[in-house]
N, C-alpha and C positions, 0 to 999 in steps of 0.2 A: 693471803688476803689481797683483793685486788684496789686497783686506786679508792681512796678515799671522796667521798661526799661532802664537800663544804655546805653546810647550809648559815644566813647571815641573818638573824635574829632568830632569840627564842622566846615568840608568842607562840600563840595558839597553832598558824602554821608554820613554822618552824620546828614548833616541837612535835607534831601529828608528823609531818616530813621524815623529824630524822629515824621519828620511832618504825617507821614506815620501811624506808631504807634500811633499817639497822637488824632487824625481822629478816629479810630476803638475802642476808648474808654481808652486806656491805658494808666497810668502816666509815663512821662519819664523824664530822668535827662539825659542831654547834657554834657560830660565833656571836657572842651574845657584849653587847657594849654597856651594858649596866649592871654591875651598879657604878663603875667606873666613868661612865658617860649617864647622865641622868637625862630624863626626857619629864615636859610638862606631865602626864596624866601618870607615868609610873611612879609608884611609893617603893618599891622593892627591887632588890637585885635576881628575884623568883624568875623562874621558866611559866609560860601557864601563866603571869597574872592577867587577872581580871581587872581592864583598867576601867568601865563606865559601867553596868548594870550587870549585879549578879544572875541576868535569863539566859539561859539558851533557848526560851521562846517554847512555844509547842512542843507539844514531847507526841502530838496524836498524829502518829504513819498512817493512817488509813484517809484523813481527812483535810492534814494540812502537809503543806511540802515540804516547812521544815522539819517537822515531826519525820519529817519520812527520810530527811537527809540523815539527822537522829540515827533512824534500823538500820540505814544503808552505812555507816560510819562503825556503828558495832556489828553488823556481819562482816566491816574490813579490817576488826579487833582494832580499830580506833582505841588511840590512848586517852585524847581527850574525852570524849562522849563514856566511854568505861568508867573514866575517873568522877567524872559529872555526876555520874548514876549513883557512886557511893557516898559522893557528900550532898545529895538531895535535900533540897529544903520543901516542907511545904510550899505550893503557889499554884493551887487549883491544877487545871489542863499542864500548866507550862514547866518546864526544868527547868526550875531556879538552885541555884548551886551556892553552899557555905566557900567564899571565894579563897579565905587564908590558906586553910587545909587542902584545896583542891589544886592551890601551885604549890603549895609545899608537896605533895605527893606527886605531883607532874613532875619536879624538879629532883624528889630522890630517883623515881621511876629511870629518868634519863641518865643520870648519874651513874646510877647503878648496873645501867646492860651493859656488858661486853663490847657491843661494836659502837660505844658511844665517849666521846670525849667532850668536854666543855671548856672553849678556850674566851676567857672575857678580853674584850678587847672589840677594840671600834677596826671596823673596815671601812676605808671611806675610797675605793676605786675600785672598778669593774675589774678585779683577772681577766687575762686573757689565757692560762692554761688550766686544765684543771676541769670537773663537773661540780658546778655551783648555782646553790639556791640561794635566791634574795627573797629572803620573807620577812622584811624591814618594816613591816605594818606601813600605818597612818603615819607615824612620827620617825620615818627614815630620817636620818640627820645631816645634817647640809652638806657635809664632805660628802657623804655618796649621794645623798640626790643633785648635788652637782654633777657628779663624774654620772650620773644614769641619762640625763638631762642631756650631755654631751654626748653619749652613745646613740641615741634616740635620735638627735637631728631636731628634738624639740621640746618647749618648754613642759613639764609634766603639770599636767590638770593638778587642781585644789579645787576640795570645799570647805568651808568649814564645820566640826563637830562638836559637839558639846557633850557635858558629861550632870548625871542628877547629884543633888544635896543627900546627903545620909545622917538622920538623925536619934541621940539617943533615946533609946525605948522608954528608959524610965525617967524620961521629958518628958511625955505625951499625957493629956489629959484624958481618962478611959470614962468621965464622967462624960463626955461627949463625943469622942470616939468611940467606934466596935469594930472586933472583929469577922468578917464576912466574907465570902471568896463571891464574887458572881453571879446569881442566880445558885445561890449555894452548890459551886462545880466543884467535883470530888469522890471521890470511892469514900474517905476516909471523912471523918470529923475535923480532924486536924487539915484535911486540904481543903474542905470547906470552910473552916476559920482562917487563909491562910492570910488573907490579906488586911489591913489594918484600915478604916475608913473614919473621912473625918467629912462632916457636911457641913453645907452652904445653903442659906435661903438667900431668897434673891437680892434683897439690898447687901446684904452681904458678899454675894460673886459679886455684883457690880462696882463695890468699892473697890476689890481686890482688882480687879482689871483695870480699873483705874489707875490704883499704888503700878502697877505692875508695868502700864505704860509711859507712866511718868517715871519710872526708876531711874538710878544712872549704870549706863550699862556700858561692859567691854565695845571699844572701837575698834573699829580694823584699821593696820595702819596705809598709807597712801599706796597705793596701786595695787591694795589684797581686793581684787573681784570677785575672790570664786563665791558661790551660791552655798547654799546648804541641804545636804541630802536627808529629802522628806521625812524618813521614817525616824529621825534624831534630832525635827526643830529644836528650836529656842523655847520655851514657853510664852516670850516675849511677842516672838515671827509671829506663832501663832493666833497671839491674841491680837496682834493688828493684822492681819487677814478679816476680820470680822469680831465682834463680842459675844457671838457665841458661839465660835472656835472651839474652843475648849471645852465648852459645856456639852459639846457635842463629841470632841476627841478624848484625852483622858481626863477630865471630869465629867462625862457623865454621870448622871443616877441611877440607870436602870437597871433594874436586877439586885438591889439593893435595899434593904428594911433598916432601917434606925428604931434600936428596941429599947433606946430613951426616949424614941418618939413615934413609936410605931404606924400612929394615925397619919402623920407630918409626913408627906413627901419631900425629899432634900430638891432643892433646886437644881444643886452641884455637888460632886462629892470628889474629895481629894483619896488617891487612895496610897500608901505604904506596902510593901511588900517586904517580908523579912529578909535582910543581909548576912545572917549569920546564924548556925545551929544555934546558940547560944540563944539565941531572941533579943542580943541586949540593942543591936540595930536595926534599922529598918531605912532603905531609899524609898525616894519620892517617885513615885510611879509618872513617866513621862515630862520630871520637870527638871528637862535638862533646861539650862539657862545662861545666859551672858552677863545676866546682873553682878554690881560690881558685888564684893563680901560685904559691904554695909547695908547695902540698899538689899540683898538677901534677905540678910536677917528681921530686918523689918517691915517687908512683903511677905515672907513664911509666915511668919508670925500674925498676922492676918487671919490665915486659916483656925476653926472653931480647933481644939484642942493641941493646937502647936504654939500658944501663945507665949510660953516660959518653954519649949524646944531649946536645946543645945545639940549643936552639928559636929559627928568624926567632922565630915568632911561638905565642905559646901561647895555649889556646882563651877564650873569652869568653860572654858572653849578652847578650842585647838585649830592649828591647820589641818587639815588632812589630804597627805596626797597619793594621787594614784595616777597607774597610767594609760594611755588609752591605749589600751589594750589588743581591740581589734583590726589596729593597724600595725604594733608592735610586735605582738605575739604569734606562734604558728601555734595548730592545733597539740604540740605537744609540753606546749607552756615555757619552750624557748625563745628569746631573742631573735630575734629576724635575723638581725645585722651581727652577731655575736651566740651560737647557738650553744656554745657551752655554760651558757646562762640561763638561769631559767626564773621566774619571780612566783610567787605563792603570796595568797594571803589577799588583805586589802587594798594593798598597793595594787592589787592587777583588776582593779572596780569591783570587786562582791564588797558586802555590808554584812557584818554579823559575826561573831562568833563561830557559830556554826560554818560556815560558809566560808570563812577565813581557812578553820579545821581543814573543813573538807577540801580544801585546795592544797593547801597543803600536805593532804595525803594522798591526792594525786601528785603531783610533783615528786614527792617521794617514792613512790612506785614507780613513775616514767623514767627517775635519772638513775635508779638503783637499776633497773632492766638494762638502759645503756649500758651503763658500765659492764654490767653482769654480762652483754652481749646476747641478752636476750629478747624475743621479740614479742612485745608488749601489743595485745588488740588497741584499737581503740576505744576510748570510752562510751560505752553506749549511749546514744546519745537521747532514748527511752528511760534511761536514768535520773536520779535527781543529780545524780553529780556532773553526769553527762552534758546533761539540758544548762548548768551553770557553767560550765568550763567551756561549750559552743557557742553562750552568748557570751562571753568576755574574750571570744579568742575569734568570732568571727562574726557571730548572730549578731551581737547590737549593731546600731545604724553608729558608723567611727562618730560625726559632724557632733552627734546629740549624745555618747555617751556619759554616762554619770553611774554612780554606784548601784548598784542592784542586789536587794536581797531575791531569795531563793522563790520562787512563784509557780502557780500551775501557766501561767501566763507565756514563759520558757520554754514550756513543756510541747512535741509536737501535737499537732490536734488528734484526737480522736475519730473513730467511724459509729458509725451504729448507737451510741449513745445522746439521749435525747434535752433538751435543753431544759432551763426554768429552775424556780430553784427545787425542787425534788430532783429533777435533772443534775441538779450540782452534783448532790451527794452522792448519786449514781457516779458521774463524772468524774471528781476527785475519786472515788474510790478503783474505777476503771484504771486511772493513771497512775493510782499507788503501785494496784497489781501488777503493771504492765513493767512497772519499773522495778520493781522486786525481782523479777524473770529474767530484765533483764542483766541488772547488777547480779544480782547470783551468779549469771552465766557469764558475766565478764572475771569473775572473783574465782571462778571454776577453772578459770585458763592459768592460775597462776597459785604459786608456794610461799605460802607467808605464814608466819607463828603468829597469833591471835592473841589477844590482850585476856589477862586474869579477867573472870567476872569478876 
């Protein structure tokens, strides 16, 4: 067996990593610090938890890019996205995932291979010998974002993130709530019912903005500046941007019938999505928030059929830090200054689940080839994975970056395809194909054992 793979946290990339590594022949050691070291947003000592919204977003490859990182993830027999797929929940277009089962299976999965060890225990200082990933997420802990801090030459970027309310199903009132997916999106009946919907007429949202801006909410304390990465506001940020923010972002109405009031157009509508096969939860669709837990409960509670609600769990904030990357990083997702290191995950600016994954299983292929002594293409950068790891490793502009989910935005431009929107869906579709061709043919250069369907 040749030298071993340190990788230093077991989220999403950490564990896509070592499974990654562990496939192409190489011994690796997981260093995971909880449940011995607890972190605000984790509840568990699990591989694989799910700490803020049970989605991995889009699940459509032809049209959207995360969807496509999705295909490109299971043709790399991706352990995560595999796993995702068998505890699917209803949720229209999008992979929403039962989250308990889905790190308990991650967590035997790793356990269980041959070239995998799990050692619990905090790292908190850069090695200097040895091939090692840092995939320390959002909530790295102070002993090593200190010692990273100090390797860097500079302080690591923060923003802050929040997480949604999850409340019990058999709270909700069905005499004014329905369930409905979006313009009833769905193959299936059940994907079409998948989402839970509760409405607003208008003096109704306007009080609720009101409660919402008067609450009392978490403070940052003296010298925290960072901003907050758009796709996971506040609901709070939101509604003071404007009042109708949200009636426009996830309260919308459109797409949507109420068949207690079928004639009644809703003003606003609050939506749920199911957290659990079971159906006994459901999160708050986009409302992550900073309110304190008093002032929660009775702001939610506002909402028409949440009035007697009781919450698992009600929403919170975090720091989250990452690093800039495209000063730090070389194209192989090493250290500049220290190359035996390499970082995956959030920490290096992607946003997402997915996109955490999927760096992670880059990193995992790039340090398993080192070792291995083999020589690894680079990632095409025609790829959805490609197009993400060029903008965190050189693409973004250093001065302005901040986190970034997965976009056709990345993606190099196209020729011959023409604009507008019928033009889009020509266009996205042009780039899915283009990237399929070329992930395959980067995935063709190389021996790896593929995850169970």
């Amino acid at each position: 067996m040749t030298d071993k793979l340190h990788i230093v946290g077991g989220g999403m990339a950490g564990s896509e990593a070592a499974w990654q590594a562990a496939n192409m022949g190489v011994s690796v050691v997981i260093h995971e610090m909880r449940p011995k070291v607890e972190t605000f947003a984790h509840k568990t000592g699990k591989l694989g938890e799910m700490v803020c919204s049970n989605s991995f977003r889009s699940d459509d490859h032809e049209q959207n890019a995360v969807g496509l990182l999705h295909w490109e993830m299971k043709e790399a027999g991706g352990l995560v996205i595999s796993t995702a797929y068998r505890h699917r929940l209803p949720a229209g277009g999008a992979l929403a995932v039962d989250r308990e089962p889905f790190s308990e299976e991650i967590t035997a999965q790793l356990n269980a291979h041959p070239n995998i060890e799990v050692s619990y225990e905090e790292i908190s200082e850069l090695p200097q010998d040895g091939q090692w990933i840092m995939a320390t997420g959002p909530l790295t802990s102070d002993g090593l974002g200190q010692a990273i801090a100090r390797a860097t030459g500079t302080e690591s970027l923060a923003f802050f993130d929040a997480i949604a309310p999850i409340v019990y199903a058999d709270t909700i009132d069905m005499s004014k709530a329905w369930m409905q997916s979006r313009y009833d999106k769905g193959e299936t009946e059940e994907e079409q019912r998948a989402y839970l919907n509760c409405p607003m007429d208008k003096e109704t949202y306007e009080a609720f903005i009101d409660a919402l801006l008067a609450a009392d909410k978490t403070e940052f304390h003296e010298g925290e500046t960072a901003g907050y990465f758009d796709g996971c506001l506040p609901i709070e940020v939101m509604a003071e941007r404007g009042r109708e923010t949200l009636r426009h972002g996830p309260m919308k109405p459109v797409g949507l019938t109420n068949p207690h009031e079928p004639d009644v157009k809703p003003w606003a509508v609050v939506q749920l999505r199911r957290d659990n096969a079971l159906g006994t939860l459901f999160n708050i669709v986009g409302f992550q928030t900073k309110m304190k837990y008093g002032a929660q409960k009775e702001v939610l509670r506002m909402i028409p059929g949440l009035e007697n609600a009781s919450f698992a769990r009600l929403g919170g904030i975090h720091r989250n830090t990452f690093l800039n990357s495209p000063t730090l990083l070389d194209e192989r997702m090493r250290l500049r200054t220290q190359p035996n290191i390499r970082f995956a995950g959030q920490i290096t600016g992607v946003e997402g689940y997915v996109e955490s994954a999927a760096m992670g299983l880059l990193a995992g292929r790039m340090a398993a080839a080192e070792i291995l002594g083999q020589e690894l293409p680079s990632v095409p950068q025609d790829s959805a994975h490609g197009a993400l790891v060029h903008h965190i490793t050189g693409g973004a502009e250093a001065k302005t970056f901040q986190p970034m989910n997965v976009n056709f935005g990345l993606f190099r431009p196209l020729e011959g395809v023409k604009g507008g929107r019928r033009g889009r869906r020509d266009r996205y579709k042009a780039y899915t194909d283009r990237a399929k061709e070329a992930w395959q043919g980067w995935l063709g250069t190389q021996t790896i054992a593929t995850a169970a369907e």
